[in-house]
Structure formats: structure tokens, C-alpha cells
C-alpha positions as semicolon CSV with decimal commas, in nm:
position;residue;x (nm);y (nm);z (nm)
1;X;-3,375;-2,811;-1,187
2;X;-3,198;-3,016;-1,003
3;X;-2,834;-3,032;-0,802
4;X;-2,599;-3,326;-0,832
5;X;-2,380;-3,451;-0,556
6;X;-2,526;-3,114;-0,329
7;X;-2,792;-2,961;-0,153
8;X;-2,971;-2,608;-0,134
9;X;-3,046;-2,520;0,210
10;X;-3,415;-2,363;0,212
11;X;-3,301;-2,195;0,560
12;X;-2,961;-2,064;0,457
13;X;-3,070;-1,987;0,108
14;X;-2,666;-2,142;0,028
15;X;-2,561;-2,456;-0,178
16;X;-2,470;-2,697;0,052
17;X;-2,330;-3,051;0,131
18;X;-2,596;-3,306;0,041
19;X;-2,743;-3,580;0,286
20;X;-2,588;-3,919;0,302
21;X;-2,713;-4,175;0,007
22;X;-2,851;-3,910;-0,164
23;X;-2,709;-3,807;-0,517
24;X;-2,995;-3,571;-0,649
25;X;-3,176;-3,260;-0,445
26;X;-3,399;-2,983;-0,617
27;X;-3,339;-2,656;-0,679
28;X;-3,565;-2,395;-0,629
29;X;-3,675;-2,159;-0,925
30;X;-3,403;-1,928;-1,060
31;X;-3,488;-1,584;-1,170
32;X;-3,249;-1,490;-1,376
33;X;-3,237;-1,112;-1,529
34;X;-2,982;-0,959;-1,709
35;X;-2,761;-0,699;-1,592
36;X;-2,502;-0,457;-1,770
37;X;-2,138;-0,451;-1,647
38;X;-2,192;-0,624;-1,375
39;X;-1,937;-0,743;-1,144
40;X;-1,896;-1,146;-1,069
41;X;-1,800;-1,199;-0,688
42;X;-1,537;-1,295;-0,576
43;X;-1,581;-1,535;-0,316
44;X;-1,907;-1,706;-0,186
45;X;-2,014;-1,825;-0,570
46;X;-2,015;-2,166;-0,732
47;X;-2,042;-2,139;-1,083
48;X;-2,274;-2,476;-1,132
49;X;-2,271;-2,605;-1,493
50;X;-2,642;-2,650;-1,621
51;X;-2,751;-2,898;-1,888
52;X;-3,051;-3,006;-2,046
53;X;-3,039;-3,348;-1,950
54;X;-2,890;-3,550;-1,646
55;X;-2,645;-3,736;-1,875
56;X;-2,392;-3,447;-1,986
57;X;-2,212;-3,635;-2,290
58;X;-2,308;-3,544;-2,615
59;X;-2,110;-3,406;-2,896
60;X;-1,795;-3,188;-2,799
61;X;-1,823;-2,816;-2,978
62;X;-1,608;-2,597;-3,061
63;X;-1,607;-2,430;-2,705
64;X;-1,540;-2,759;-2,510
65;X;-1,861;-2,786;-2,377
66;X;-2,107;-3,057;-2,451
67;X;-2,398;-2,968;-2,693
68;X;-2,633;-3,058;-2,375
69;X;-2,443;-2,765;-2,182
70;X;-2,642;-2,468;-2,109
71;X;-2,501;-2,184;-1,928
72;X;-2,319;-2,179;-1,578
73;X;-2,547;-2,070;-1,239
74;X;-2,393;-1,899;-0,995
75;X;-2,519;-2,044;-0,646
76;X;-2,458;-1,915;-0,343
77;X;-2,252;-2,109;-0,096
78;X;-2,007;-2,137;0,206
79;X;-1,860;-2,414;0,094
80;X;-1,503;-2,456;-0,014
């Protein structure tokens, strides 16, 4: 996967702001596991739209969301 427009910092473990001139960064693997009732933060979270492809258009559904629209990641950051 990768992160548009931002960074992850491999120190921090946080999103962050990405270097000059550069529009794409990776993202590490996400292990994601599911968990009942669980309570979203807060504050800290950026709830990063995933798609299947870099270009998001495709066909609008029902829900808004483009048919390449996947699920929203929440990422860790300090960022505003």
C-alpha cells in the first residue's frame, strides 16, 4: 500500500507530512484483526480512505463511495 500526499515515519510509527516533490510514500504492512465493540479514538487517528487502484473514480454506488473504494485505515498521526 501506498500513502498519497503523506508519509509514515518508520521512527515515530505516525503518519506524517511527506518530503518535498514527493507525492507517493509506502506503507508498511497492516494487520488488521477484528474486534467486538470496540471504541474508535478520539483524537490522534486519520481515517485514510483505501482503494484498489491509484485512480479513485469509478462508478458512484449507492453509499457515495467509488466502486474502487475499499474500507477506511485508521493511521496513527500527530498531525492536524
Amino acid at each position: 500500500m501506498f500513502l498519497e500526499g503523506a508519509k509514515w515515519d518508520y521512527k515515530k510509527h505516525l503518519m506524517g507530512i511527506s518530503y518535498p516533490k514527493e507525492l507517493f510514500s509506502d506503507l508498511p504492512p497492516i494487520h488488521m484483526m477484528p474486534v467486538a465493540n470496540r471504541v474508535m479514538a478520539e483524537e490522534g487517528i486519520y481515517e485514510c480512505p483505501l482503494y484498489k487502484v491509484e485512480i479513485r473514480k469509478g462508478q458512484l454506488m449507492t453509499t457515495g463511495h467509488s466502486t474502487n473504494f475499499v474500507k477506511y485505515v485508521e493511521i496513527p498521526t500527530k498531525e492536524s
